[in-house]
Structure formats: C-alpha cells, structure tokens
N, C-alpha and C positions, 0 to 999 in steps of 0.2 A: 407865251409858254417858253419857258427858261430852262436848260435842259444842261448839264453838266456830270463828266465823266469823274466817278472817284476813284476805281479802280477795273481793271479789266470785268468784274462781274458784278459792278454797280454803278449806276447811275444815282443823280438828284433832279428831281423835276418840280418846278416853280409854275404853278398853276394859281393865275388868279383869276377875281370876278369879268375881266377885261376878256379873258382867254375865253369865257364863257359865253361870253355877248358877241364877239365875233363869231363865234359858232350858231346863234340863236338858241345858246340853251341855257335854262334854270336850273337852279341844284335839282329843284326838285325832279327834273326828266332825267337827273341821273341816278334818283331811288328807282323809277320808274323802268329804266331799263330801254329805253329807247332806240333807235337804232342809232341818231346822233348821237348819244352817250357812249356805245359800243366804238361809234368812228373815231372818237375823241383820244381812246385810248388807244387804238390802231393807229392814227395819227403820230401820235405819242411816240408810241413803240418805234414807228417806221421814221422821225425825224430823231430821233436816239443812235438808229442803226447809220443814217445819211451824217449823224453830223462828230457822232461819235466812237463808228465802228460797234455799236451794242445791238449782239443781236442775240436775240434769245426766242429764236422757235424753235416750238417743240421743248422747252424748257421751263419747266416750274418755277414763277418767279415768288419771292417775297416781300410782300410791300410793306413799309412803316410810314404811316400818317400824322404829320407835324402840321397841323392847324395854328399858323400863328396868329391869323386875326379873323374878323368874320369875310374877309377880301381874299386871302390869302393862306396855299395850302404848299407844302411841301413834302414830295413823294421821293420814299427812299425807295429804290427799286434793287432787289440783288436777285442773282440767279440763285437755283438751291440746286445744287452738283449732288448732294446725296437726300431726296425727299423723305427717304425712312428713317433721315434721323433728327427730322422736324421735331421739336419738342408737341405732345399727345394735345399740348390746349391747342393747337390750329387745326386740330381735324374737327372741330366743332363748327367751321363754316365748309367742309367738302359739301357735297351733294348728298343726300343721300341717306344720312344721319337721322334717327328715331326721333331725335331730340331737340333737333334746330331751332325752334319756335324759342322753346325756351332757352338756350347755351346761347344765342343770338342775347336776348334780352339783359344776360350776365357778361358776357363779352361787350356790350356798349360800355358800360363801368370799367374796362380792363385800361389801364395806363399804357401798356403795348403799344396796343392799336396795329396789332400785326396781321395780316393776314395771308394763310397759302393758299396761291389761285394759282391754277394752268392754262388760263385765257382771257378771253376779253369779258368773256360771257359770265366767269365768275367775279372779275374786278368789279361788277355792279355790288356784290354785297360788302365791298372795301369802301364804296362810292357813300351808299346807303348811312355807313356809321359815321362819314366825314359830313354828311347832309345834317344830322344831329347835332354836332359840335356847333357847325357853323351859323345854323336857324339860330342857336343858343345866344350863340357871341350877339349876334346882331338885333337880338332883343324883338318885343313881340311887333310891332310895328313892321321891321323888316320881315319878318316871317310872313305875316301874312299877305306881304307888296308879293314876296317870291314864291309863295304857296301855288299850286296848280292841283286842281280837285284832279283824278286822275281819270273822271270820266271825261271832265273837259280836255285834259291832255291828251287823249286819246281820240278823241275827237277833233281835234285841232293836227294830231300827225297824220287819222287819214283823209283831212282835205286838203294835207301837203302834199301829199302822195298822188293824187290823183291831179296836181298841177304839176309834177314832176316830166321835165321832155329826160330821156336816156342820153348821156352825151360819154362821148370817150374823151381824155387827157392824157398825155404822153409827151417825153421830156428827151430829147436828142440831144447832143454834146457834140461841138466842130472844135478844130484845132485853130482853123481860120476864120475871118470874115469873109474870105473870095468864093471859102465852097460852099459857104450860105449864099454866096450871090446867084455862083454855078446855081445851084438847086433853087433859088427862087424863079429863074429864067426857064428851068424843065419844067417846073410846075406853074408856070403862067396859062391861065386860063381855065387850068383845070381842078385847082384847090382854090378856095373862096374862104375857109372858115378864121377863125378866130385864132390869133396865133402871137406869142409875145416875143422876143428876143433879150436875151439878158448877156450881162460879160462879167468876167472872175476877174479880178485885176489880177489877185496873187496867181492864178494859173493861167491868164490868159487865153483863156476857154471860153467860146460861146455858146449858149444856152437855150434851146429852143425847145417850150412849151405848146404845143398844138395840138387841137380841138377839132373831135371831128362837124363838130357844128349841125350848120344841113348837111352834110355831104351823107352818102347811103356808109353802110358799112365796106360794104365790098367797093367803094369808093374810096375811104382812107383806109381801107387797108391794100390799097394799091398804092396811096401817098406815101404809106408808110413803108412799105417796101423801096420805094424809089431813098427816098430818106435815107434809110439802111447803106445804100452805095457811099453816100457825103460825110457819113455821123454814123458816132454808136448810142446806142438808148442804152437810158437809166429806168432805176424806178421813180415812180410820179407819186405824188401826194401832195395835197391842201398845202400841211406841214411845209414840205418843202419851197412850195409857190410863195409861202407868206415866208420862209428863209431867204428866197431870192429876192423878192421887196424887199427885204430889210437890209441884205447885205449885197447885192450885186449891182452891177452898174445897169437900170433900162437902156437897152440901145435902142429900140423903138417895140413902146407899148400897146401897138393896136397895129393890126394886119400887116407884121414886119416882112412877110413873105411878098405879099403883095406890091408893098412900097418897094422891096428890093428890086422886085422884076421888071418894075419903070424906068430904075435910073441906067 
C-alpha cells in the first residue's frame, strides 16, 4: 500500500491485489463490510497520518476511485473544509436517504466515482462500487475464483473470531541503544513476550514494538509503565509494522529485550 502526499489536504493511495492478500481479504469482504475491510481503511488513514502528517479526524473526507487494472486501484483522498457546499449528487450515498436502492444503482454508471463519507463505516459503500469495476476488468473466470457467497463469508469470520486470543501492540521510541540495554536489564525476568527492535538510520532512533503476549494485563501495563521512564510511545498499527519491515534497519527480530538482558 503506496501512499503519497499531494497537497496539505490530500493524499493518493496505491491499493493493489498484494495489499489485499496480506490482509487475508477478498474484494468481495469488502462489499460485505467486514471488520477486516473496516481495519483496512483505518490502516490506511493511520499510515497516512505516520507517514505523511494527514490527519483527518473528525473530518469529511472525499474520495475519487481510479481503477487502473483488475490488480490495481488508486484512491484520491481530500478533506472537504466546507461539506454544504458538496455538489447535491453525493448526498445520494449519505445514510438515510428514501432513495438509495435506487441513486445507488444510477451512481455505479457515474464517471466520477466520487463519493462523501464521514468514516470508515461509510467508505464500505465507496468499496462496494470499486468491487464492480474491478470483477468486470478481470472477466468471469476471475470473478467467480474471488466471489464469496456471503453466508459462507460470514460463516468463515465467525469461526475466526472464536480462534482469536486478545493481544495488545505498542511502539516506544529510544534516542539510544544503551537505554534499551538499561531497560532490558530491569525487565529481565519479568517480561517474556514477543518483542522486535528496529533502527531509523535517517534519525537514528530506535524502535521498539512489544506484545503483551501471555503476560496479564495488569502485567504489561506495569512493563509499560516502566518503558515510559527510557522512551516515549507512539501510535501502533499493522500499517506502520509492515513500514518498519520495509524501510528500517531489524536490529534483532525476535525477543530483542530478552537477548539484550544476557549480554
């Protein structure tokens, strides 16, 4: 997911089939409305705000959908600073409208392809019209590889759900590597979970991802208090983890705390 700044109150977002698969999702769970489909675009929004200062909550955005091939979708995203003075064809997807069913059916034919949403929970019906283009491009074969009947969908997220263990993720920031060492030496013995370290080259910052794992709650959030004295937190997201793969240096990928407090 390819994400690029145009002007202070728009963005471009580069969404292909790849972005999708990493997530485990089909177009089709994004007609559906899913809660993955919902993350996807919270994702979105929150590696927007991490990577390019774009933050729009609490903010009417508007979207424009450039379908370039059946792989590949590009999303213009602008805030809208005055919503009354939206042209009267996008209040034809608000909520609430006598007429949806139908202004829906006439809106898939619009060249546009515009739509005003206030949330995540509305960009499903933005999702919806791009799920049509793109079955199209990719001809009937592909359609029906990517189709999911929606009682099977439905039945398939909740026997995800009920495999699901609760885990927390949270992202701390050191100026050094020593007070990462400091802090893995106080938390020796008493923090076990899952935990990555990364480094910025350009700022020289170290990066640390951690999981409350098994630990209780009231267990890392005593780690995470302790933390607080060495480092300051950011915000956490998918997004930003598969930012850190991509561009930051791994200094040790698997129980970085733990290995520190040995040497």
């Amino acid at each position: 997911m390819k994400i690029e700044k145009v002007n202070e109150n728009q963005i471009r977002c580069t969404l292909t089939r790849e972005d999708l698969a990493d997530r485990q999702l089909k177009l089709s769970e994004l007609a559906y409305g899913t809660e993955k489909a919902k993350m996807l675009f919270r994702d979105m929004m929150q590696q927007a705000a991490y990577e390019c200062g774009f933050e729009a909550e609490d903010i009417p955005l508007m979207i424009e959908a450039i379908p370039l091939s059946a792989d590949t979708i590009i999303l213009i995203i602008t805030k809208v600073e005055y919503p009354e003075e939206l042209d009267t064809r996008f209040s034809q997807f608000a909520p609430g409208e006598p007429e949806d069913d139908t202004r829906e059916e006439a809106a898939a034919s619009d060249n546009d392809k515009v739509f005003d949403t206030a949330g995540a929970d509305d960009i499903l019906d933005f999702f919806r019209k791009i799920q049509q283009e793109t079955k199209q491009a990719a001809g009937e074969g592909q359609k029906e590889k990517d189709f999911i009947p929606l009682e099977k969908a439905i039945k398939r997220e909740l026997e995800k759900k009920e495999q699901v263990l609760v885990d927390i993720t949270k992202l701390f920031v050191f100026d050094e590597l020593d007070e990462v060492n400091r802090l893995a030496r106080v938390l020796k013995g008493f923090y076990n979970g899952c935990n990555v370290l990364y480094k910025n080259r350009l700022n020289r910052k170290y990066y640390l991802v951690i999981s409350k794992s098994q630990h209780s709650p009231e267990e890392f959030n005593k780690v995470c208090n302790i933390l607080a004295e060495y480092a300051h937190q950011e915000k956490y997201s998918t997004a930003i983890r598969a930012y850190f793969d991509e561009h930051y240096d791994v200094i040790l990928k698997k129980d970085a705390l733990q290995i520190l407090s040995r040497i």
